[in-house]
C-alpha positions in Angstrom: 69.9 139.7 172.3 67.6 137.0 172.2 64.2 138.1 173.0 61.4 135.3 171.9 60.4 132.0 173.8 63.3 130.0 174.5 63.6 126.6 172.7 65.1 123.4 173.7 65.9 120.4 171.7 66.1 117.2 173.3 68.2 114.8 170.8 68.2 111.3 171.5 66.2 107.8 170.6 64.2 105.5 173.3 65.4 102.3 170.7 69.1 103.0 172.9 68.8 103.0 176.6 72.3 105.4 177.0 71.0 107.4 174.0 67.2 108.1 175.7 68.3 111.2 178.5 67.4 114.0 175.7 63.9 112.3 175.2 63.2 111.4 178.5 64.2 115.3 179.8 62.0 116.6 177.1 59.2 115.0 178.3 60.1 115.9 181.8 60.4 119.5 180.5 56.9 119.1 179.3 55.4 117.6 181.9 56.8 118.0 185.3 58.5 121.5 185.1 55.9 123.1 182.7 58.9 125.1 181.3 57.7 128.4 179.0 59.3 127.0 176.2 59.0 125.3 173.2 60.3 121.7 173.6 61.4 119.9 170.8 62.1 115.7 171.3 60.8 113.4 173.5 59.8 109.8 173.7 56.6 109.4 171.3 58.4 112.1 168.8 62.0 112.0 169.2 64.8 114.1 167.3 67.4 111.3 166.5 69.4 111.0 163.2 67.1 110.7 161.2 64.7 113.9 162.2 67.5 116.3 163.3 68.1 118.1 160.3 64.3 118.8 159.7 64.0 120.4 163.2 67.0 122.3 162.9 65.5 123.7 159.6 62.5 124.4 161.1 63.6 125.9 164.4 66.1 128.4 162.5 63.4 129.4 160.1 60.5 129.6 162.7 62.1 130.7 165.7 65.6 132.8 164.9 65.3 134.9 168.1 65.0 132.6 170.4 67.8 131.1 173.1 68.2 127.7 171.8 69.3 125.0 174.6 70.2 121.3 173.2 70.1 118.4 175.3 71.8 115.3 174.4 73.7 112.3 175.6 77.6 111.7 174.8 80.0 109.0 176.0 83.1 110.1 177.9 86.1 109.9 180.1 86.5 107.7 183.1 85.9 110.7 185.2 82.9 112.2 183.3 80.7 109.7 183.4 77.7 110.9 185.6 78.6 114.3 185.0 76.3 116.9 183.4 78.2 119.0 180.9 77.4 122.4 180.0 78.9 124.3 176.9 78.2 127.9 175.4 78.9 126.8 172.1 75.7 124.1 171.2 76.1 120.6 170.7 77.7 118.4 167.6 74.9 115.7 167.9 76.1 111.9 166.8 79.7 112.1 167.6 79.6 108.9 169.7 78.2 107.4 166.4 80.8 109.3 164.3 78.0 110.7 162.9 79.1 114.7 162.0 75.6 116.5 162.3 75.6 120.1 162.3 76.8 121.7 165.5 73.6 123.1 167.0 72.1 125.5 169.9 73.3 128.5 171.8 73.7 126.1 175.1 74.3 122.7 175.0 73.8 120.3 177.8 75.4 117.1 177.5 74.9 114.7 179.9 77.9 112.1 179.9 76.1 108.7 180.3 78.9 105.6 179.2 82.8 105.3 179.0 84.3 106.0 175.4 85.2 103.0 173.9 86.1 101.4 170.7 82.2 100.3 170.1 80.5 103.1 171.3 77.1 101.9 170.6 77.5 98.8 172.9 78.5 101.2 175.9 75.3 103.4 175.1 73.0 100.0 174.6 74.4 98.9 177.9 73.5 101.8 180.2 71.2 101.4 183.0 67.9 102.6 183.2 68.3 103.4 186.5 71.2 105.7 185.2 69.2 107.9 182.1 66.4 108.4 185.2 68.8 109.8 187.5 70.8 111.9 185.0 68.0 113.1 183.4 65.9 114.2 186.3 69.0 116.5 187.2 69.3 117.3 183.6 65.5 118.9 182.9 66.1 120.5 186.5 69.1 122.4 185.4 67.4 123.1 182.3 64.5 124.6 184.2 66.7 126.4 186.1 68.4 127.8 183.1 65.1 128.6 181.6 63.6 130.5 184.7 66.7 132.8 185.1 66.6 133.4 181.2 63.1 134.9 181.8 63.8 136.7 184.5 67.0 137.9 182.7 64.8 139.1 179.6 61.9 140.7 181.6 64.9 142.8 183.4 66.7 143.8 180.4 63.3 144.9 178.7 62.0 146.8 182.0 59.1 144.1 182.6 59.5 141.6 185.6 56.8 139.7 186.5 57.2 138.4 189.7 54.4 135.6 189.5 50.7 134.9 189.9 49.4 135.6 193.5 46.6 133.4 192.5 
């Protein structure tokens, strides 16, 4: 089992609007949910193409019993778009981009933010703003959610539940 500080690795760059939910939910990780985790991404230090293999590096060598959760955007189906996508399996970052990066993570959440098309690029450059807000508010909420029952989950299994502060 699992039993150090969860990590979570927001994938994603700010430079593409559709491509700018895994940085924007890491810094809503960070900042509004105060997760007990070790965030990874965000939008001053993002994990995009060109960082991802260093932080999977590190994260394997620094943190190899820990839950790892990867957040990303992907393009989709008609019908998925909106959708939030969960997977047991990790993520396969860069696939709208045919990029083949090395499938990553324990969870994956995928948030499905354009229609697959022939240039997937343009459908990612051409998402609203409006859209990465929404979908990554209830993105970094399910996350913390995740996160939250995870602990609990742990504290059973190893006999310790803390209930909370009664501060």
């Amino acid at each position: 089992m699992k039993t150090e500080v969860p990590v979570v690795v927001c994938i994603g760059s700010t430079s593409v609007s559709g491509d700018s939910l895994g940085p924007i939910v890491g810094d809503l990780l960070r900042e509004k949910y105060k997760v007990r985790a070790f965030v990874y991404g965000g939008t001053m230090h993002p994990v995009n193409g060109i960082t991802y293999q260093s932080y999977v590096d590190h994260i394997k060598n620094r943190h190899r019993n820990s839950l790892v959760v990867a957040v990303d955007a992907c393009v989709g189906y008609k019908s998925e778009v909106g959708k939030i996508k969960c997977s047991l399996l990790g993520i396969s970052a860069g696939g709208a981009l045919n990029k083949q990066l090395e499938r990553f993570g324990d969870v994956g959440i995928l948030g499905v933010v354009a229609l697959r098309q022939s240039d997937n690029l343009k459908a990612l450059m051409t998402v609203s703003a409006e859209v990465i807000e929404n979908m990554s508010n209830i993105a970094a909420s399910f996350v913390s959610r995740l996160l939250r029952s995870w602990d609990l989950r742990k504290n059973i299994n190893t006999g310790k539940l803390e209930i909370g502060d009664a501060k």
